[in-house]
N, C-alpha and C positions, 0 to 999 in steps of 0.2 A: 448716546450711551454715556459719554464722559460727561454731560451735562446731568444725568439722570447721580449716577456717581459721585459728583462734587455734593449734588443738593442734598445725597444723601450721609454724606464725612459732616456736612456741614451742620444736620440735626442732631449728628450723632453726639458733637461737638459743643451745641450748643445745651443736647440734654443733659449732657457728662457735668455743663460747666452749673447748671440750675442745678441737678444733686447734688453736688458740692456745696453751693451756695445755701439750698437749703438745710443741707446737712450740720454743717457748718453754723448755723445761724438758729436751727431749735433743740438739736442733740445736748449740747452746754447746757441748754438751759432745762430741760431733763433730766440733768445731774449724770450725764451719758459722754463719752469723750470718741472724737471721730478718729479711729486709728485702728492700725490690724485690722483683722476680716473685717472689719464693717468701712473702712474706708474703701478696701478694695470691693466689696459689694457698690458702697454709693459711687463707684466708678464703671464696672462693670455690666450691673444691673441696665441703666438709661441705655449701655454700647449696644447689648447683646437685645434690646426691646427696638432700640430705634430704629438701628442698622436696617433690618428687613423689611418692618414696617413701614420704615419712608421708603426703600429702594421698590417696593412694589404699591407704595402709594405716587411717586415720581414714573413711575413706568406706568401704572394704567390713566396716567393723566395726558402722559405725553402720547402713548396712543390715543388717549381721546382727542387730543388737540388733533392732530395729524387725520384722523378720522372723518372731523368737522370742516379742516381745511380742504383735504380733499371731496369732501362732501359739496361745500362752498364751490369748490370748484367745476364741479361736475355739473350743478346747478349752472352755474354764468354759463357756462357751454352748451348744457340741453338750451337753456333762453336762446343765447345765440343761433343754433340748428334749427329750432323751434319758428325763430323770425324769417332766417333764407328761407325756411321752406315755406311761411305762410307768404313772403314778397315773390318766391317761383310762382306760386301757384296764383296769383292774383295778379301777374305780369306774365306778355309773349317773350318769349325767350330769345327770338329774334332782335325784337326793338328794344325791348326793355318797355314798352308802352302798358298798359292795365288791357290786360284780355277783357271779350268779349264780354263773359259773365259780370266782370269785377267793373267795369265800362258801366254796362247797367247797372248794373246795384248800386254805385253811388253817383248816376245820374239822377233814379229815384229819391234815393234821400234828399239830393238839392232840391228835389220835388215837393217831397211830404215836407222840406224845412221851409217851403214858400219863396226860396229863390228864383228869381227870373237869372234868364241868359240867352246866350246867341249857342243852335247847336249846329256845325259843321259836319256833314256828310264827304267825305273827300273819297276820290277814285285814280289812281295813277291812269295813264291816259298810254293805248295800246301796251302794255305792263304784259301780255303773253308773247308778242313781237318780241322782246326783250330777251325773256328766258330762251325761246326758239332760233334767236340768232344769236346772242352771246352765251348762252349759259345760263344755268340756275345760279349760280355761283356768281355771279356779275347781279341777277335777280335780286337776290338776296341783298347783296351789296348798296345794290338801290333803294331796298325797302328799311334797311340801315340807318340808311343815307336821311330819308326821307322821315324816318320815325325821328333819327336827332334832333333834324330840324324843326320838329311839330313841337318838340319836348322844348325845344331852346326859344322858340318863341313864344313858348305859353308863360301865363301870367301866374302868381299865388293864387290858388283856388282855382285854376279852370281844369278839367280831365280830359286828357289823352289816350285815346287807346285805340288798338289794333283789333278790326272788325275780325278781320279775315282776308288772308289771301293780300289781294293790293290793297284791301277796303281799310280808313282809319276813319277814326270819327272824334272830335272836340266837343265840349263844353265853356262854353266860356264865362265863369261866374259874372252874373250879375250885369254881363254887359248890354251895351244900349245895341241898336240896330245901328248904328253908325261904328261902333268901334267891332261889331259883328262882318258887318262885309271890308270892313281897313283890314281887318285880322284875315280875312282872306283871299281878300288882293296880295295883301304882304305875305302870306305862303306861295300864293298862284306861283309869284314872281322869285320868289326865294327856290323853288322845286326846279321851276327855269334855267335859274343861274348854278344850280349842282352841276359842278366837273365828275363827270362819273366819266371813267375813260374804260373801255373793255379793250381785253388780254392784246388783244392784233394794235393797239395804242388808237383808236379810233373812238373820236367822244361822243358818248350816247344823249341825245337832246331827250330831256326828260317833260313831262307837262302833267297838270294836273284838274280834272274837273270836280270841282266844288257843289253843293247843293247848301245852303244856308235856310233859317228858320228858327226865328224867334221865339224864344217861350215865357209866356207869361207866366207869372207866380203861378204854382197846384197843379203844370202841366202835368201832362199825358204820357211816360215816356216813349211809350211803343210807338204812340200818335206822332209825336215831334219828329221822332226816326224816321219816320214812315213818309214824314211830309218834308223831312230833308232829302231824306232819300228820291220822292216825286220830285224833287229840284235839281238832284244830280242827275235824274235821266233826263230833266231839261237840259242843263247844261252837256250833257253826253250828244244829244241831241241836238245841238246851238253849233254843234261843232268843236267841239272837248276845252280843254283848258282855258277855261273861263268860270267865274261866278253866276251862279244862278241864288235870287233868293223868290 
């Protein structure tokens, strides 16, 4: 308000000082002289015009400003709400990994974009034993444990995500068959070495069976699934924590 106030002494001021100046400067030459009532008019007149007219041209400006700032505001924040909620819903909430749906949908795309890659089917290995003797809570803490880890060893461009339950599944952009079963050896072995210790302090050996399968550029993605999936009931079947491709 003292802002709105100064700006408005300040028109008042400068109007008072241009009727003067003009007064002053064509009245004379008129044959007219600026003094008595008409000096106190060319003083008066610009106070008693500008006064109100700037203090409610200075106020509905600074509401609009304040209007727009808060307008601006409320914007960057709906974006903000708008992104958590579209990153909740296209992530488990557990891992942090890309859910089922969101898992698919942009395995397709690397699909219809002609990329090849290596996709991993992976299965924690007796993962109900688990919950049944320590806990859901210790459960959980493994599938954690175990989503970090898929996430900290994946490359720029491969997906990660949480099938369901123990089940996760990879994508691995564009890689060959060689860096396809490295990439899962190096999990096998990494799920191995997880310190996971439950409540009585007693440390739970974790393991993990893998199913692998290469996809050639335009796959299939139900098909690729489907035939990692056939490799993880190989390897479930081989005797659990191992690769199967």
């Amino acid at each position: 308000m003292y802002k709105i106030l100064g700006k408005t002494l300040l028109v008042a001021v400068l109007s008072t000082l241009a009727s003067l100046l003009i007064s002053f400067a064509f009245v004379p030459l008129m044959g007219g002289e600026v003094a008595g009532a008409g000096l106190v008019m060319t003083i008066v007149c610009p106070i008693v015009i500008s006064i109100p007219a700037s203090f409610v041209h200075f106020y509905l400006a600074e509401k609009l400003r304040s209007a727009n700032t808060a307008l601006a505001a409320a914007k960057d924040e709906l974006s903000v709400a708008y992104a958590r909620l579209q990153h909740q819903a296209q992530r488990d909430a557990l891992t942090g990994l890309l859910n089922r749906a969101t898992f698919m949908a942009e395995l397709a795309a690397r699909s219809d974009a002609g990329i090849h890659g290596g996709l991993l089917f992976l299965d924690l290995d007796h993962f109900k034993s688990v919950n049944d003797r320590f806990g859901h809570a210790t459960g959980d803490e493994a599938l954690a444990r175990v989503g970090g880890l898929l996430s900290e060893l994946a490359l720029e461009g491969d997906l990660v995500g949480r099938l369901g339950g123990e089940e996760f599944a990879i994508f691995l952009h564009a890689a060959s068959t060689e860096r396809m079963l490295d990439h899962a050896q190096t999990i096998r072995e990494a799920v191995e070495a997880i310190d996971l210790i439950a409540p009585s302090g007693q440390r739970i050996p974790l393991g993990i069976s893998i199913g692998a399968f290469h996809c050639a550029p335009r796959f299939d993605p139900a098909e690729a699934l489907a035939a990692s999936d056939r490799n993880l009931y190989r390897a479930k079947s081989a005797g659990r924590n191992t690769v199967v491709a």
